[in-house]
VMD Tcl script that draws the C-alpha trace (Angstrom):
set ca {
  {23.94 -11.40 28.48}
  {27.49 -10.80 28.20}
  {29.18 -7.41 27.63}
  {30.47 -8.09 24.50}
  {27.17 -9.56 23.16}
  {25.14 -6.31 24.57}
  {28.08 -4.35 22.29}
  {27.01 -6.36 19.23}
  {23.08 -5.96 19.56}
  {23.42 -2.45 20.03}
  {25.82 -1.93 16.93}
  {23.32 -4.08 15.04}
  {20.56 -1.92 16.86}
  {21.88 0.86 15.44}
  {22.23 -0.26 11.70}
  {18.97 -1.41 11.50}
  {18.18 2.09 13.00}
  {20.03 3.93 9.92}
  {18.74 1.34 7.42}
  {14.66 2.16 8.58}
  {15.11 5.80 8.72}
  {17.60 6.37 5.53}
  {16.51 3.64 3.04}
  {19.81 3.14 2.48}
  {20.96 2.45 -0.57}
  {24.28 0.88 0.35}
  {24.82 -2.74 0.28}
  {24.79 -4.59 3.82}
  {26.29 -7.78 4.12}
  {24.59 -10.95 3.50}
  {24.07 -12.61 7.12}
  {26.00 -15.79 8.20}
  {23.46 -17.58 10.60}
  {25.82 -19.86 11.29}
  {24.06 -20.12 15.22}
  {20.57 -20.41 13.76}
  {19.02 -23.67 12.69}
  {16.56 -22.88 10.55}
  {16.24 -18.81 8.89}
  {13.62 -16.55 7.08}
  {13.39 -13.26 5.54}
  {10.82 -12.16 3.83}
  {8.61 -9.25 2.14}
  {6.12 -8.48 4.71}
  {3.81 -7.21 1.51}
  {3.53 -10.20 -1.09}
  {5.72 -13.07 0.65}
  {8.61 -12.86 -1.18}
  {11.38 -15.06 0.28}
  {14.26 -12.73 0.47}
  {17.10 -14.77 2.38}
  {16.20 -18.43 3.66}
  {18.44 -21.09 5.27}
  {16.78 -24.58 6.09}
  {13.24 -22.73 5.81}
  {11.38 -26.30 5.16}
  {12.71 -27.59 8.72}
  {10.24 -28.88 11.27}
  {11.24 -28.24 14.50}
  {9.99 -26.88 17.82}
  {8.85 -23.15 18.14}
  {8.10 -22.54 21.08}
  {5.78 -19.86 22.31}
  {5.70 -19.20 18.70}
  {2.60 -21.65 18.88}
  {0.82 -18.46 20.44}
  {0.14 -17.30 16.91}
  {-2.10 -19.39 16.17}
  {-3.73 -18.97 19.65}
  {-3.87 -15.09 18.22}
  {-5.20 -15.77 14.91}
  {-8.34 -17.63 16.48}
  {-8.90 -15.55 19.19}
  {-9.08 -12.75 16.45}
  {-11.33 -14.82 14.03}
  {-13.68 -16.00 16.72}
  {-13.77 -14.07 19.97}
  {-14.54 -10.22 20.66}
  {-12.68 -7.92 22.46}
  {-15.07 -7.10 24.58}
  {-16.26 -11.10 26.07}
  {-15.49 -12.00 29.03}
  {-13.61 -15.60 29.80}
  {-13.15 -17.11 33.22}
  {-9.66 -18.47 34.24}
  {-9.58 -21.89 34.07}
  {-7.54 -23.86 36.45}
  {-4.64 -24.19 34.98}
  {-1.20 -24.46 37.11}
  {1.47 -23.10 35.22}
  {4.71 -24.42 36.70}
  {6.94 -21.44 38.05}
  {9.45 -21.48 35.55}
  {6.68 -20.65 32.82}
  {5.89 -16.98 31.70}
  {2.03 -16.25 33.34}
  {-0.05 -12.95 34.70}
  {-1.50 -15.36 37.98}
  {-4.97 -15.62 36.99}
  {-7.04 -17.43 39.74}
  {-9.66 -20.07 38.37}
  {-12.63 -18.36 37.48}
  {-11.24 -14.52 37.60}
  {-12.96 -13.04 35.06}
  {-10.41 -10.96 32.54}
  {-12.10 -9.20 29.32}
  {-10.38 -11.16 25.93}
  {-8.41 -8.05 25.16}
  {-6.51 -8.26 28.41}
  {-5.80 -11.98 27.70}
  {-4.83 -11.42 23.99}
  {-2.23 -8.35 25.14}
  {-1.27 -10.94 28.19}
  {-0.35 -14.03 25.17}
  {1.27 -11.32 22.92}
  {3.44 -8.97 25.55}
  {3.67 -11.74 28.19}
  {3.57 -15.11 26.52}
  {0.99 -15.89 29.94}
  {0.03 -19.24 29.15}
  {-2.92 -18.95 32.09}
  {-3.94 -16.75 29.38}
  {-3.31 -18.73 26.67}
  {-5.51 -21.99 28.48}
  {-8.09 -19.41 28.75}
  {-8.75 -18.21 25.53}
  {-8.75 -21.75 24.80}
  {-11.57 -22.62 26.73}
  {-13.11 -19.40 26.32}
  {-13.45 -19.79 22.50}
  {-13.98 -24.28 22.12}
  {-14.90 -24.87 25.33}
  {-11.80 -27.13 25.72}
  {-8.09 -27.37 25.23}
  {-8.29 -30.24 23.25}
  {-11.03 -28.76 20.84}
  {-9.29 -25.64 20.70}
  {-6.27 -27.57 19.46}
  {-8.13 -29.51 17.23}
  {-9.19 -25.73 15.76}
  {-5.37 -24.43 15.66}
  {-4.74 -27.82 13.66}
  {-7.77 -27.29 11.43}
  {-7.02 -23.68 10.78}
  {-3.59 -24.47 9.89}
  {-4.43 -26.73 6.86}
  {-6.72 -23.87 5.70}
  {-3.58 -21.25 5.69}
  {-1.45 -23.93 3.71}
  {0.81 -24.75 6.75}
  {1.76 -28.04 6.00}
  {4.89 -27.97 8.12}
  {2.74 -27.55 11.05}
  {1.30 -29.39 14.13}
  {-0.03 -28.17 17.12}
  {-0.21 -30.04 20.60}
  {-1.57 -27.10 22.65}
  {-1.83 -23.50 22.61}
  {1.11 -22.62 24.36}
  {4.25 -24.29 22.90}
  {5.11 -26.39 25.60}
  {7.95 -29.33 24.12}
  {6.11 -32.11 22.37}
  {6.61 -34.23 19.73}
  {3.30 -33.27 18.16}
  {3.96 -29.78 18.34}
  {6.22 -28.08 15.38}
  {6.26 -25.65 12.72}
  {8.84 -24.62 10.15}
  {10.21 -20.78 9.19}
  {8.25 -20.75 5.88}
  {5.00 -21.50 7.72}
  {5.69 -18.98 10.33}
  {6.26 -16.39 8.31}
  {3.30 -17.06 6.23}
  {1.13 -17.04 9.59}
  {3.53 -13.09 10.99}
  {1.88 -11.92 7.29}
  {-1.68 -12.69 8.29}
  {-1.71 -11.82 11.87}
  {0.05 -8.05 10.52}
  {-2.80 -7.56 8.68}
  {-5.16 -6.93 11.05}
  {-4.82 -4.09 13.05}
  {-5.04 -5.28 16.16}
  {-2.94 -7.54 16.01}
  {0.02 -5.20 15.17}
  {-0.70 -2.71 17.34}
  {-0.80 -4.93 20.41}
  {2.92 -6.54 19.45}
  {4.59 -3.35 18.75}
  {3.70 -1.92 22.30}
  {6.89 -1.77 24.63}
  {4.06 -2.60 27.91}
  {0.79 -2.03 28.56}
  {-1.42 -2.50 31.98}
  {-3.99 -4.73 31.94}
  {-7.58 -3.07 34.17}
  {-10.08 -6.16 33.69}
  {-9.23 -9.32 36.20}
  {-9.50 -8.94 39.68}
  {-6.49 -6.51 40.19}
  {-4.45 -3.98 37.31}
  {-1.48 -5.81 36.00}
  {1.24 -3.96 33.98}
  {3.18 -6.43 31.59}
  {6.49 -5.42 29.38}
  {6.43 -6.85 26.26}
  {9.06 -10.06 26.04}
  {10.62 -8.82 22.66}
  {13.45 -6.49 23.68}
  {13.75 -5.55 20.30}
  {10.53 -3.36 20.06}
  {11.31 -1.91 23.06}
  {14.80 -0.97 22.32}
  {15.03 -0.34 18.31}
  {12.22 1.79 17.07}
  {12.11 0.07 13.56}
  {11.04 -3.12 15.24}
  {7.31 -3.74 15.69}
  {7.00 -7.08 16.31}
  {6.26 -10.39 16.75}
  {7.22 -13.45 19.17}
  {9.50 -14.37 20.72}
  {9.89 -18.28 22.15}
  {12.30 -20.40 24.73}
  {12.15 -24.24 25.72}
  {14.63 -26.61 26.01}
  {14.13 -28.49 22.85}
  {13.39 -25.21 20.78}
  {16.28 -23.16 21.75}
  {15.77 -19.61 21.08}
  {13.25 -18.77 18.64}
  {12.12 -14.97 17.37}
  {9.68 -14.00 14.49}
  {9.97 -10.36 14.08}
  {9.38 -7.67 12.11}
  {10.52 -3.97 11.02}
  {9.34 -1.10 9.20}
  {11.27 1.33 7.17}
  {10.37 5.01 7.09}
  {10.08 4.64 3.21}
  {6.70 1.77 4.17}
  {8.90 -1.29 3.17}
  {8.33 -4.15 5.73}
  {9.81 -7.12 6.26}
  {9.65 -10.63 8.82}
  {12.19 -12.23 10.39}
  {12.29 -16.35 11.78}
  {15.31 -17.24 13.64}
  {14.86 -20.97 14.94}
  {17.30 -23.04 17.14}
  {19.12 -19.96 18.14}
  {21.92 -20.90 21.49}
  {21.19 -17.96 23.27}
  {18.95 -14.70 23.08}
  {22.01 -12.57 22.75}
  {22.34 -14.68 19.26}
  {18.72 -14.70 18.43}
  {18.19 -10.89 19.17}
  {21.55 -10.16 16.97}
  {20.46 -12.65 14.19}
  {16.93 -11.08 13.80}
  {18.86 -7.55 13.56}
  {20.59 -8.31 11.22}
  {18.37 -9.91 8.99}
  {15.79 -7.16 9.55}
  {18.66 -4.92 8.42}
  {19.91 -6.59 5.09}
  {16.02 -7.29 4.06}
  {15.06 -3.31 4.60}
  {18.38 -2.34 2.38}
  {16.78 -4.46 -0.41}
  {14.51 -1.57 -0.65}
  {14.37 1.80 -2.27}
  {11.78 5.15 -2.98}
  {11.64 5.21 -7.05}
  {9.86 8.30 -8.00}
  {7.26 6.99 -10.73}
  {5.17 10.35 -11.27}
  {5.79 14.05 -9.92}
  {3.83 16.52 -9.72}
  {3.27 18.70 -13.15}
  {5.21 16.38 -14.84}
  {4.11 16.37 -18.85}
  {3.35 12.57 -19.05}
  {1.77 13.27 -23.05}
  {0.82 15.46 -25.40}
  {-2.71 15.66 -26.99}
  {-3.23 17.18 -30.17}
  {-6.06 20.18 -30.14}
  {-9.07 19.26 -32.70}
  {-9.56 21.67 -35.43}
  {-6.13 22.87 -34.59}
  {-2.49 22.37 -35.70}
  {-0.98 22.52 -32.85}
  {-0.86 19.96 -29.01}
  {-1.27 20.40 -25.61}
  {0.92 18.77 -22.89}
  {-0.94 16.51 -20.23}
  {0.34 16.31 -16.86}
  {0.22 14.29 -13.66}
  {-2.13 15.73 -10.76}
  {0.14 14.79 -7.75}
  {3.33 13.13 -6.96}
  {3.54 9.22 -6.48}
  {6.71 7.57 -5.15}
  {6.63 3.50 -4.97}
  {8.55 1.68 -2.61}
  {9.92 -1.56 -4.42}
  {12.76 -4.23 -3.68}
  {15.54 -3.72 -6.01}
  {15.07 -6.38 -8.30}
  {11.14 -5.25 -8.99}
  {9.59 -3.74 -12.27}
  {8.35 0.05 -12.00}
  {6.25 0.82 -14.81}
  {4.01 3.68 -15.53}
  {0.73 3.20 -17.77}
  {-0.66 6.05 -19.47}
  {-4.58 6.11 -20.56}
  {-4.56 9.47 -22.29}
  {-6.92 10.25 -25.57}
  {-4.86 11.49 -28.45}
  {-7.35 14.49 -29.60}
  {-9.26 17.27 -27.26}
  {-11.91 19.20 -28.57}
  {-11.76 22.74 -26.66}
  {-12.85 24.76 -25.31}
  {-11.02 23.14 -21.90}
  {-9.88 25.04 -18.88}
  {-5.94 24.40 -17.92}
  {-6.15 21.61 -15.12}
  {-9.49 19.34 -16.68}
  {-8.79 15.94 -16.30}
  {-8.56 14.13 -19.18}
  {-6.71 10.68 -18.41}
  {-4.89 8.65 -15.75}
  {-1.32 7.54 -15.65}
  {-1.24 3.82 -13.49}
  {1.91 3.12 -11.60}
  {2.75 -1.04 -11.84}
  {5.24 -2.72 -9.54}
  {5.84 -6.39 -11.44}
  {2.25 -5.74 -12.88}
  {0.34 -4.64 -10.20}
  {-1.35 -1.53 -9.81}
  {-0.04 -0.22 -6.61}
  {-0.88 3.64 -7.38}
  {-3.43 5.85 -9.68}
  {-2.85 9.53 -10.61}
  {-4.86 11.82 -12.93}
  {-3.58 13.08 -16.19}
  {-4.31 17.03 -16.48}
  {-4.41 19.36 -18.98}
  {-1.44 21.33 -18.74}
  {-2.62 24.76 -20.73}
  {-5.68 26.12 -21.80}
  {-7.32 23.88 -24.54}
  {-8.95 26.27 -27.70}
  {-11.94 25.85 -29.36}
  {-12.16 26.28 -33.03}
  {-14.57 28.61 -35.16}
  {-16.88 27.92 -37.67}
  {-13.69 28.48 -41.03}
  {-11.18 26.47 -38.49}
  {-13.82 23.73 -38.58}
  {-13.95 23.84 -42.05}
  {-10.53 23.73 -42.73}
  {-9.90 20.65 -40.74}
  {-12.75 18.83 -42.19}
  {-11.93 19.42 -46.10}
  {-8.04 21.09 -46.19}
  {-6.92 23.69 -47.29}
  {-7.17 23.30 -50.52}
  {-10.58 22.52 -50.65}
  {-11.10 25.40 -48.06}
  {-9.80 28.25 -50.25}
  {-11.68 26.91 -53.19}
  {-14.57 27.06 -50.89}
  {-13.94 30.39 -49.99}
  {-13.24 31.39 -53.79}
  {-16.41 30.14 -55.17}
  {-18.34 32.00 -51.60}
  {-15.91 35.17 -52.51}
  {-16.96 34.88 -56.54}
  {-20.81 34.54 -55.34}
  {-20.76 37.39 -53.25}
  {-19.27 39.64 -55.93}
  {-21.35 38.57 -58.90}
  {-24.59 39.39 -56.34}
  {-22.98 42.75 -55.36}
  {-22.45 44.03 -59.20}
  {-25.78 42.41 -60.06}
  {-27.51 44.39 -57.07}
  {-25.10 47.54 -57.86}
  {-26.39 47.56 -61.52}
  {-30.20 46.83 -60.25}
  {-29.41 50.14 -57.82}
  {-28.18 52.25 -60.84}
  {-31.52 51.40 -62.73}
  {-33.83 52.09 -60.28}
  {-31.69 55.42 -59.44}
  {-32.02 56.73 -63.03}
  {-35.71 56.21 -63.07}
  {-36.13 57.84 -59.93}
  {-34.55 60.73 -61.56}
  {-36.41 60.53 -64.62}
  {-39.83 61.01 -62.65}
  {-38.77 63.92 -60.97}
  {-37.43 65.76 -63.86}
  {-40.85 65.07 -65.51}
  {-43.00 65.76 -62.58}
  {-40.71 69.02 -61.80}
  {-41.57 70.35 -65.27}
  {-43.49 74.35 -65.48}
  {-46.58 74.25 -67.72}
  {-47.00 75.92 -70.58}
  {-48.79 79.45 -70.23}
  {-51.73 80.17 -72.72}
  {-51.33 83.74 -73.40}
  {-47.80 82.89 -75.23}
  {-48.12 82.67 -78.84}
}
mol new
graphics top color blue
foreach p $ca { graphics top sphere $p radius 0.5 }
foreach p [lrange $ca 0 end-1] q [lrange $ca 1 end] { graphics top cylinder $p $q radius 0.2 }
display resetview
């Protein structure tokens, strides 16, 4: 690499850099790719193509075949089996880890050997390991492909060695970069800068081939590929610190220098087609309820904070399931509802909806008065008032009665009889 080209990738290192950590907001310049053949960026999350030049083009890829050799060796082989070496040569200029015939290596030391390494003793052996042959394990990398919708595709082994049978196109190997990142081990394995391999007859420590995820921390992944018919090929990705993620095909680069900037920069323009929108926060009154029995509302808020990360030219809605009436009594904090965040009309987040304040019951006349009004009520109350009264005079008048009687009988029982001897 020349001095001036090491200038450039670290300049575009260091964009990329400030793009993953800030989100930035500012607008980054469209990438030329004028050295590139064939170009892909796209949303790591749903597919969506975000930059493309020739992205239909079939043309050789490279150790970029290992994919595939990944995907099956993830669908059909554990971690933990064991696969002999077979006794494959690989001729000095290819990449390989020098596995004997018949060293035993566990598969997870072969898979980290095909991802960090590109070994393609490795890649023969997982091969064999998981069809039995190369040829059947081919047939399976052609087989799986029609499954995935890679009609662009044709494999001719499971390394990527030049052959007219053996092409892919950028669509198709970004679509296959979005399955492999979905499984776990997958992406940890391709984001590691080396690792050292303990199974096989002897340790081997291998650095990973993709500069980039060694040198730019955004970068965590994918392949990276070199023949002489493929030129320079790289599918990578990067994560910003906001969660957006995007992949990267650069096919028919002239040199690495070119490939390496390329990917940078398209990693960096798709990342700055993202930002944090803050859908919900925290307390935030979302809706008011009115309080039954009551004239009066209540304010319903969000439980927690959700932020959404979305491309720029996506839909953030928020949905609110709320009921329009409480019937207290309810503490401050009950939940009542849900708000649902939608990014172009999928649910990517769920909060609850919470009573903001205290919710009041109502008593027996506050019952009442919602159920007939207050007219009714007060003629209600008149009629209850009116009854009361006429029972309290008729009762008062009863008392009086019975009082003067009382008194009657004890004026005549208190009478002193007449004495005899009078005349």
């Amino acid at each position: 690499m020349t001095r001036l080209a090491g200038i450039a990738l670290a300049v575009a290192a260091l964009w990329l850099a400030t793009a993953a950590s800030l989100a930035t907001a500012a607008e980054v310049d469209r990438p030329s790719l004028a050295g590139a053949d064939a170009a892909l960026l796209v949303d790591a999350d749903d597919g969506t193509v975000i930059l493309s030049k020739n992205p239909a083009r079939r043309a050789a890829i490279a150790s970029t075949t290992k994919l595939m050799t990944a995907l099956l060796t993830l669908e059909r082989a554990d971690l933990d089996d064991v696969f002999p070496a077979s006794d494959y040569r690989a001729a000095p200029i290819e990449s390989r880890i020098d596995l004997q015939p018949g060293e035993r290596m566990r598969v997870e030391d072969l898979f980290v050997a095909l991802m960090l390494e590109s070994a393609n003793d490795a890649a023969v052996a997982l091969a064999q390991g998981i069809s039995g042959s190369t040829e059947q394990f081919v047939a399976d990398m052609n087989d799986r492909a029609a499954e995935l919708g890679l009609d662009g595709t044709s494999y001719a082994n499971p390394i990527g060695l030049d052959d007219p049978a053996n092409y892919s196109t950028a669509n198709d190997l970004a679509t296959l970069a979005r399955e492999l990142l979905g499984d776990s081990t997958f992406a940890r394995v391709v984001d590691l800068p080396a690792a050292t391999l303990e199974s096989g007859a002897r340790p081997r420590t291998l650095a990973n081939r993709n500069r980039l995820v060694v040198d730019v921390p955004a970068v965590d992944g994918v392949k990276t590929g070199h023949t002489s018919q493929a030129g320079y090929v790289l599918v990578g990705s990067a994560t910003a610190s906001n969660g957006a993620r995007v992949i990267a095909v650069v096919l028919g680069e002239p040199s690495e220098a070119a490939r390496d900037a390329d990917t940078l920069a398209l990693l960096r323009y798709g990342l700055s087609q993202y930002r944090r929108v803050p859908a919900v926060r925290r307390g935030e009154e979302v809706a008011r309820a009115a309080v039954a029995h009551r004239h009066e509302t209540v304010p319903l808020v969000a439980a927690r904070r959700v932020a959404v990360t979305a491309r720029r030219d996506q839909e953030i809605v928020e949905r609110v399931r709320a009921p329009e009436e409480l019937d207290g009594e309810l503490a401050a904090g009950t939940r009542v509802g849900t708000v649902t965040v939608l990014r172009d009309g999928e649910r990517v987040r769920r909060v609850a909806l919470l009573t903001g304040a205290d919710v009041p019951g109502a008593g027996p006349l506050r019952q009442l008065t919602h159920a007939l009004g207050f007219p009714l009520t007060a003629l209600a109350l008149l009629v209850i008032v009116s009854a009361v009264g006429i029972t309290g005079i008729t009762f008062g008048r009863r008392r009086r009665r019975r009082t003067r009687r009382e008194d009657r009988r004890r004026r005549i029982g208190g009478r002193a009889p007449e004495d005899p001897d009078t005349a």
